[in-house]
N, C-alpha and C positions, 0 to 999 in steps of 0.2 A: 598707800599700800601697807596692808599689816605686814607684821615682823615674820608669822608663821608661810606667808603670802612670798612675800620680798623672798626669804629663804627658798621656797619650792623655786622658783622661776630662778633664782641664782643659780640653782643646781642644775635647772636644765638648759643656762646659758652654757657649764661649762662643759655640760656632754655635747652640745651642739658644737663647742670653740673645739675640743680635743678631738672630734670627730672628723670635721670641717681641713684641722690642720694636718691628720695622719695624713685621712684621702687625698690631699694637694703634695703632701712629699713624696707618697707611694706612688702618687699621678706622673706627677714634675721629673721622678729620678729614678723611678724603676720603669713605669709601664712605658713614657717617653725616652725616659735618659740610658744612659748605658749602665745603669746600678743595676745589680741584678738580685733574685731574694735572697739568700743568706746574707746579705746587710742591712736587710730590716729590721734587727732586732737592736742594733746599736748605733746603727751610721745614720740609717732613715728615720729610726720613731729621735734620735737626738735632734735632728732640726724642727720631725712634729713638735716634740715638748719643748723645746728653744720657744718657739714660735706661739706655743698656746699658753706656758704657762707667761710669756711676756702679756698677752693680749689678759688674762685671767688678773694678773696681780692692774694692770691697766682699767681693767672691769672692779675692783675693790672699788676706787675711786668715786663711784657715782651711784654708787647704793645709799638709801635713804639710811638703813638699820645699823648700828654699830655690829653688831654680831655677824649680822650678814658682810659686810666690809672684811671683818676680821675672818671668817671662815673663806671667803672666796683668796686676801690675801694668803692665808695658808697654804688651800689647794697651788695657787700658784709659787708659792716660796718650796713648796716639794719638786714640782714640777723643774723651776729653775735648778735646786738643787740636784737633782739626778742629769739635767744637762750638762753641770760645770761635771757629774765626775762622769760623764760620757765623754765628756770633751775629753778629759784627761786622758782615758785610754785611745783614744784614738788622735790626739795632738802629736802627728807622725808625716814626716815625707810622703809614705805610701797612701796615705786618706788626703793630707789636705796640705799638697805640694804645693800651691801656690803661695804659701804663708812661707815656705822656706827660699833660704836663697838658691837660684840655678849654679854657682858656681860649686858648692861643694855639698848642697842640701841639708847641710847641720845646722845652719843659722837663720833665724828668722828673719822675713824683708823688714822696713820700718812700717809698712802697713800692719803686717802681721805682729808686730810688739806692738802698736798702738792699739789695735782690738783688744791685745787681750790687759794691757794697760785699762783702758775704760769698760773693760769687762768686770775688772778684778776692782775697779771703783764703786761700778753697779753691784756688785758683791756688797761692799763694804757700808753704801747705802741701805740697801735689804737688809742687812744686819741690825741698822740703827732701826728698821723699820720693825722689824721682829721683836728688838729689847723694850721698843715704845708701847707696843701693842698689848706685851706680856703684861708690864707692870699698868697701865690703862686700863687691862681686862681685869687685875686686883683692885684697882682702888675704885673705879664706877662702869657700869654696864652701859649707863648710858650717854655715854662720851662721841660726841657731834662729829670726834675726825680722831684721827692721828697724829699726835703732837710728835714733837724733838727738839734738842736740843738745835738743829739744826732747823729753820725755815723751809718747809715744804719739802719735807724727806722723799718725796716719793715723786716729785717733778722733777730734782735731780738725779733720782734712780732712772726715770724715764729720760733724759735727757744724756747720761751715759751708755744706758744701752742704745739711743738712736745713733749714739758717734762710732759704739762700740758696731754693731753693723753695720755701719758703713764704710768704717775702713776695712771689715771682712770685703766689702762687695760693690761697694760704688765703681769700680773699673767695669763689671759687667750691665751697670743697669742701663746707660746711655747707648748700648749696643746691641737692641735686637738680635742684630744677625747672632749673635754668641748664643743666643736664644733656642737656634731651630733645632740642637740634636735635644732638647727637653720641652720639644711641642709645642718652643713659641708662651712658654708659661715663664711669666716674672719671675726672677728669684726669689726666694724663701728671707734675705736680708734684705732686700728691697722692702716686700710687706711688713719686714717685720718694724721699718725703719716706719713706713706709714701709719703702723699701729702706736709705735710710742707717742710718735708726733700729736697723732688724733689725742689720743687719753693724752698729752702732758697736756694740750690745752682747752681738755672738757675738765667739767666743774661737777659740782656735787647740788643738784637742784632739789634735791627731795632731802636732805639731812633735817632735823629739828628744829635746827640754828635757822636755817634759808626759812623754813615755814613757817617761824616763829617770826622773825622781818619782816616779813612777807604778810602776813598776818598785821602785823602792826603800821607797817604803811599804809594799807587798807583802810585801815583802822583810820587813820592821821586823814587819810583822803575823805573819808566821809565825814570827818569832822569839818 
């Protein structure tokens, strides 16, 4: 797939991902649930963009192009980034009581500091994944992955946000019944826990490096 190719279909993967995710929260927690619309614009498109821009940075992973990698991880390092500071304004008893204690509602449960514990690590992941990418995009264009200082920076960014949502949500997933005032639709941290899952353990089959192997085994085999 050429570079100008690989690019157009990246982009219209993420208009399908960011579309795909509003319509399932506005589905799940307005049209089914008890949300009503004046909390679309911060409470609802917040777990949209939680949800696409995790599945988007998940999607960098398995693009053949450096550039393409690098622009879809973008789109999704925005997307994260206006979720963490959605989160912030509404990290409140009145939005997301469950995270606080019932005895006097000031304190968080140990679920609720453990998400946001492995949130704020998948933060700090992204971060290294950002500084790698920046100085990468200076020194060659045509760079086969994402390097760091650390070992697969971005399996353990995916692997913090799978803990980080599910100490949000694993109490509801084993329970349907909790399910029915939101139409019987999975939670939003559930999916989003299958999405990291998925991309941490998909690979990058189309990169230079694989088709260059690839190429050269071939090579070996017909000799």
């Amino acid at each position: 797939m050429s570079k100008d190719t690989e690019h157009a279909f990246m982009l219209k993967c993420e208009a399908l991902i960011i579309t795909i995710c509003f319509l399932y929260a506005n589905l799940r927690y307005v049209v089914f649930g008890p949300e009503v619309v004046a909390h679309i614009p911060l409470y609802i498109m917040n777990k949209a963009l939680s949800w696409s821009g995790l599945a988007t940075i998940g999607l960098s992973k398995v693009f053949g192009q450096a550039e393409t990698r690098r622009m879809a991880g973008l789109l999704g390092t925005v997307m994260i980034g206006m979720h963490v500071v959605m989160s912030l304004l509404i990290l409140r008893p009145e939005y997301l009581g469950k995270f606080f204690n019932s005895l006097d509602g000031m304190r968080m449960t140990w679920e609720g500091e453990a998400a946001m514990l492995f949130g704020i690590l998948g933060l700090v992941f992204l971060a290294c994944l950002i500084w790698n990418t920046a100085i990468t995009n200076k020194k060659s264009d045509q760079s086969s992955g994402m390097e760091s200082v650390l070992p697969r920076p971005i399996n353990i960014l995916l692997f913090c946000v799978a803990l980080h949502v599910a100490f949000m949500g694993w109490d509801d997933w084993f329970e349907p019944a909790k399910w029915a005032k939101y139409g019987y639709l999975p939670p939003i941290t559930m999916l989003s826990f299958f999405t990291a899952v998925m991309f941490l353990f998909a690979e990058n089959f189309l990169s230079p490096t694989t088709r260059s192997k690839t190429g050269e085994e071939l090579k070996a085999k017909g000799k």
